[in-house]
C-alpha positions as CSV (number, residue, x, y, z in Angstrom):
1,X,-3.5,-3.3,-34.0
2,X,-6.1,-3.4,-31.3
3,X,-6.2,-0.7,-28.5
4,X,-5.4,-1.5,-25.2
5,X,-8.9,-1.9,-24.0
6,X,-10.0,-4.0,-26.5
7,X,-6.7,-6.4,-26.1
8,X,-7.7,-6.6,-22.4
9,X,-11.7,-7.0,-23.3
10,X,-11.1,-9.9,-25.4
11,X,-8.6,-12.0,-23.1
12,X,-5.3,-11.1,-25.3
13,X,-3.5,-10.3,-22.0
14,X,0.1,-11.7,-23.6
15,X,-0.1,-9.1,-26.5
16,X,-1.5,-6.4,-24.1
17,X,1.8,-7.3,-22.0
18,X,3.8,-6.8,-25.0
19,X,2.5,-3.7,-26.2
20,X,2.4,-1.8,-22.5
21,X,6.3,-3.0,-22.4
22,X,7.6,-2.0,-26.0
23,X,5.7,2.0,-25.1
24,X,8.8,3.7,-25.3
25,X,9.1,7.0,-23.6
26,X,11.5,9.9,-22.3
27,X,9.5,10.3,-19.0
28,X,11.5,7.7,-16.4
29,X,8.1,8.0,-14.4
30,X,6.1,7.2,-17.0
31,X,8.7,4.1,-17.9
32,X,8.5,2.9,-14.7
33,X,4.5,2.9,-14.3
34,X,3.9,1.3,-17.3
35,X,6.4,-1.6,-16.4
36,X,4.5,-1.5,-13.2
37,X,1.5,-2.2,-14.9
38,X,2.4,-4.5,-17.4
39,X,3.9,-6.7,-14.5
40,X,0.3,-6.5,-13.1
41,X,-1.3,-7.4,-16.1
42,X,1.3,-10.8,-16.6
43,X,0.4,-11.7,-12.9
44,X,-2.7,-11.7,-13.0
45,X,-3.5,-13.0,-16.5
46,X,-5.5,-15.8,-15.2
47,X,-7.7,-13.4,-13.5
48,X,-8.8,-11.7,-16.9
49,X,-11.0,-14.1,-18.5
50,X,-13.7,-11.7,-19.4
51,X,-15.6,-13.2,-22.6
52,X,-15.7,-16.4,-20.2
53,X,-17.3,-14.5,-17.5
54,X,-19.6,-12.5,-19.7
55,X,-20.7,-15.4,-21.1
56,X,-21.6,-16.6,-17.9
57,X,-23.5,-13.6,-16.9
58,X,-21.0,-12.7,-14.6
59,X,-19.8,-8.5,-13.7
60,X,-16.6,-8.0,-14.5
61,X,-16.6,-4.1,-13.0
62,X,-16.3,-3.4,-9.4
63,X,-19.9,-1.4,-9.4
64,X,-21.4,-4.5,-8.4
65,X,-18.5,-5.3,-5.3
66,X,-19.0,-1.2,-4.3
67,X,-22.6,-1.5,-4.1
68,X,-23.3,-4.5,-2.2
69,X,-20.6,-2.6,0.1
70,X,-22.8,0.6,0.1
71,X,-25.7,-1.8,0.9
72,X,-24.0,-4.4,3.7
73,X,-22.0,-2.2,5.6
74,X,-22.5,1.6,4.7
75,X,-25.9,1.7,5.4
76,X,-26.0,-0.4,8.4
77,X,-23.4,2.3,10.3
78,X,-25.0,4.9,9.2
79,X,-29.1,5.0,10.5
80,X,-30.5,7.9,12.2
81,X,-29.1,8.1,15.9
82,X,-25.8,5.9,15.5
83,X,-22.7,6.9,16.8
84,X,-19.5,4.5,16.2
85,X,-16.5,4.0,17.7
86,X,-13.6,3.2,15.3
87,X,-13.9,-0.4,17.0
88,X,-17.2,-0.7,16.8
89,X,-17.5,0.4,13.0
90,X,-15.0,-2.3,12.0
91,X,-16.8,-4.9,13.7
92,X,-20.0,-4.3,11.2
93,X,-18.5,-5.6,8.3
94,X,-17.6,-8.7,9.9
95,X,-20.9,-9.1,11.5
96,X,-22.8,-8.9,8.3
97,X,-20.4,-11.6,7.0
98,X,-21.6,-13.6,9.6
99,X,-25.4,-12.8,9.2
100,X,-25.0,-13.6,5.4
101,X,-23.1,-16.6,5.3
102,X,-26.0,-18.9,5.5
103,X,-26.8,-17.3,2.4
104,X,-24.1,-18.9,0.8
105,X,-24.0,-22.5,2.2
């Protein structure tokens, strides 16, 4: 049988769904997280297309998401001299959505 990883890696999210639910366990915590999980998975199936998206060229890791973050917003806030007030910090990120939605159009 496949590992979980590469059940999830190649788009077998039904049988990943199964195996995470028939775990059995003594550990009611543990129980209840991977039921917790496995109800993720099954919701969001449709989400999990990754040999599509590779395919396509596209990232299916959030490195990508935390480093245009790093890049838009983190290092706008935080050049030499600024000083932000908890308002004025949360304004940034929708400023730079703004600013970069020409980009996109």
């Amino acid at each position: 049988m496949m590992i979980h990883q590469d059940l999830l890696d190649n788009c077998k999210i039904k049988k990943l769904v199964t195996s995470l639910r028939s775990i059995e366990t003594p550990s009611a915590e543990l129980a209840d997280k991977l039921r917790t999980e496995a109800e993720y998975f099954r919701r969001n199936a449709r989400r999990m297309r990754y040999p599509k998206f590779r395919r396509q060229h596209l990232f299916v890791g959030t490195g990508v998401i935390e480093a245009g973050r790093k890049t838009l917003i983190g290092a706008r806030c935080k050049q030499s001299g600024m000083f932000w007030t908890v308002r004025g910090a949360n304004a940034i990120p929708a400023l730079r959505c703004l600013g970069s939605e020409r980009w996109w159009r």
